[in-house]
C-alpha positions as CSV (number, residue, x, y, z in Angstrom):
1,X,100.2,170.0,83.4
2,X,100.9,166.6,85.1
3,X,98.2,164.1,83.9
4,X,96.5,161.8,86.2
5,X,97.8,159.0,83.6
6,X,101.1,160.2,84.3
7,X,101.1,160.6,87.9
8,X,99.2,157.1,88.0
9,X,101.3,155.3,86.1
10,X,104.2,156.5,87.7
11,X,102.9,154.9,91.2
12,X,102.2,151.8,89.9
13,X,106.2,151.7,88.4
14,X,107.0,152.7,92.0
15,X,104.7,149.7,93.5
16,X,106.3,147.5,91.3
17,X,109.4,148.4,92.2
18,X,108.8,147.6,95.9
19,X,106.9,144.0,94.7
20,X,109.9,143.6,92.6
21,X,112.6,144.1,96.0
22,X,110.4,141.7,97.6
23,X,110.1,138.7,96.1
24,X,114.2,138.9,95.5
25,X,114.4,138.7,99.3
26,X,112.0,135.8,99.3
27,X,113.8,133.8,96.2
28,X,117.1,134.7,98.2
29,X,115.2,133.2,101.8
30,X,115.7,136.6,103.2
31,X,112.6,136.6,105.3
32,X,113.0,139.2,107.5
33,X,113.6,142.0,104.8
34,X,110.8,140.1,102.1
35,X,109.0,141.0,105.0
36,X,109.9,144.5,105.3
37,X,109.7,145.1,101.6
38,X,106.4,143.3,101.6
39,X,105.0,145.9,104.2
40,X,106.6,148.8,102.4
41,X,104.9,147.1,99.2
42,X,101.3,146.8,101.2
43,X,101.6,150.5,101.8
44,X,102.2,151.6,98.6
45,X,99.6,149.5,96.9
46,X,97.3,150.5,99.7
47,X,97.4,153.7,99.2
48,X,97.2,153.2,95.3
49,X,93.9,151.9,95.9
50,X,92.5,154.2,98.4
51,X,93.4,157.1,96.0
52,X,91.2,155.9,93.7
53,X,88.7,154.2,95.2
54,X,88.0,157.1,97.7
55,X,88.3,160.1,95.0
56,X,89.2,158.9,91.6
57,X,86.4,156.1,91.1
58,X,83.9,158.0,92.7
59,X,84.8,161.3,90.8
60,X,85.1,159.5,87.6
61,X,81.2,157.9,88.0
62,X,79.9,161.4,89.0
63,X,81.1,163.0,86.1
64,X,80.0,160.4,83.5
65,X,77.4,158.7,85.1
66,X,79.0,155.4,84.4
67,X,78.7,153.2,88.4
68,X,79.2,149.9,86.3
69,X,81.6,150.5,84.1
70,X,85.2,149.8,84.0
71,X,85.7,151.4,87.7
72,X,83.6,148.2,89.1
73,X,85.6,146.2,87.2
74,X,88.8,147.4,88.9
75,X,87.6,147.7,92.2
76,X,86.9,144.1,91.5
77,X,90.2,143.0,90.5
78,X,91.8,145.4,93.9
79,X,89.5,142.6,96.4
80,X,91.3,140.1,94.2
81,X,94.6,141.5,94.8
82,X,93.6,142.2,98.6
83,X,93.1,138.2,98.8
84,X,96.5,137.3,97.1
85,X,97.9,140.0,99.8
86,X,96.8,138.1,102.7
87,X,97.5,134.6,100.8
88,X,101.1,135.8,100.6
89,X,101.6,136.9,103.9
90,X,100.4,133.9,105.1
91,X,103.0,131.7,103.0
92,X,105.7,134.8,104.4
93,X,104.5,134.2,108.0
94,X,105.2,130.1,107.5
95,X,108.4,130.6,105.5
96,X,107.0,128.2,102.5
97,X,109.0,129.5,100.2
98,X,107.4,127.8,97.1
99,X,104.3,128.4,97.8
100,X,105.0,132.4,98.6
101,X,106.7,132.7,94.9
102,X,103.8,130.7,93.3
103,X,101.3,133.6,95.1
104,X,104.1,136.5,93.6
105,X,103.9,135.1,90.0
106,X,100.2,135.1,89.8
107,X,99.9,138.6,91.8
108,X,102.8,140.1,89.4
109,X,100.6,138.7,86.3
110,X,97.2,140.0,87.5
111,X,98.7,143.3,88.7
112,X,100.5,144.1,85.4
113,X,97.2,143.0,83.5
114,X,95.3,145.7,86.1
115,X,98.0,148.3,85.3
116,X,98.0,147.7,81.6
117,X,94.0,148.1,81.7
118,X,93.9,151.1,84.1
119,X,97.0,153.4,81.7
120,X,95.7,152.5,78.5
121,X,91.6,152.7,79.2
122,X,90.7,154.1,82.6
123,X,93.5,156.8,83.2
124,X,93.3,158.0,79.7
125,X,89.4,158.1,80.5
126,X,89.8,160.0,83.4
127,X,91.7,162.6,82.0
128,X,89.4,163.3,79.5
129,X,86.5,163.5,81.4
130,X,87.8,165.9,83.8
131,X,89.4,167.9,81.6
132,X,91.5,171.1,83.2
133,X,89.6,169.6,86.7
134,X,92.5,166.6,86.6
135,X,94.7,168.5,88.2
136,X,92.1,169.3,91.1
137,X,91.1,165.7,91.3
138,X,95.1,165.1,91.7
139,X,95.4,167.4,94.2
140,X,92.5,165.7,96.3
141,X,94.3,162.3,95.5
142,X,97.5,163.5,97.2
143,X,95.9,164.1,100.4
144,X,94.4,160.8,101.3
């Protein structure tokens, strides 16, 4: 049975893999394909956050009654990351290349600290509270 740590986890590798591709293309003044690879990156992410904040979050609260616990806290640190987003595409759309690789550091640092927080506490939390259900609440993740 595929855990929803697992499956998780192994999206977040995936969007830091695309993040990654980026900011080479940037460092390298590539701009057209930091752009494309930024895009591709802005998808991914996007749809990281959408899969939990649409099912996972909400399922996770229902099922243990906890609204202000660590899922605030994370949908939080995504508005954060949304703001850096737009910061970055910003210093993409005026080619200020120091200023766009500044933004990646501090993203790739706040996004591995959110990743680190969500496999080792919330993931693992999620599985336990749902039980044989993760793979339901999966399932209903993969559709959005």
């Amino acid at each position: 049975m595929t855990t929803i740590t697992e499956t998780m986890a192994a999206d977040h590798r995936r969007c830091d893999e695309l993040f990654s591709e980026a900011e080479e293309q940037i460092a390298k003044g590539e701009w057209p394909g930091g752009e494309q690879k930024f895009t591709e990156f802005l998808n991914a992410i996007e749809h990281h956050f959408e899969m939990e904040e649409s099912v996972l979050f909400p399922d996770f609260e229902q099922r243990t009654g906890q609204a202000m616990g660590p899922t605030q806290m994370m949908r939080m640190e995504h508005i954060q990351m949304r703001q850096l987003f737009a910061d970055m595409e910003q210093a993409m759309t005026a080619q200020d290349k120091e200023r766009c690789l500044g933004l990646a550091e501090t993203l790739m640092m706040i996004m591995q600290q959110h990743n680190m927080k969500e496999e080792r506490m919330l993931y693992p939390m999620t599985d336990q509270a749902f039980g044989s259900d993760a793979s339901q609440v999966l399932g209903r993740m993969e559709k959005v």
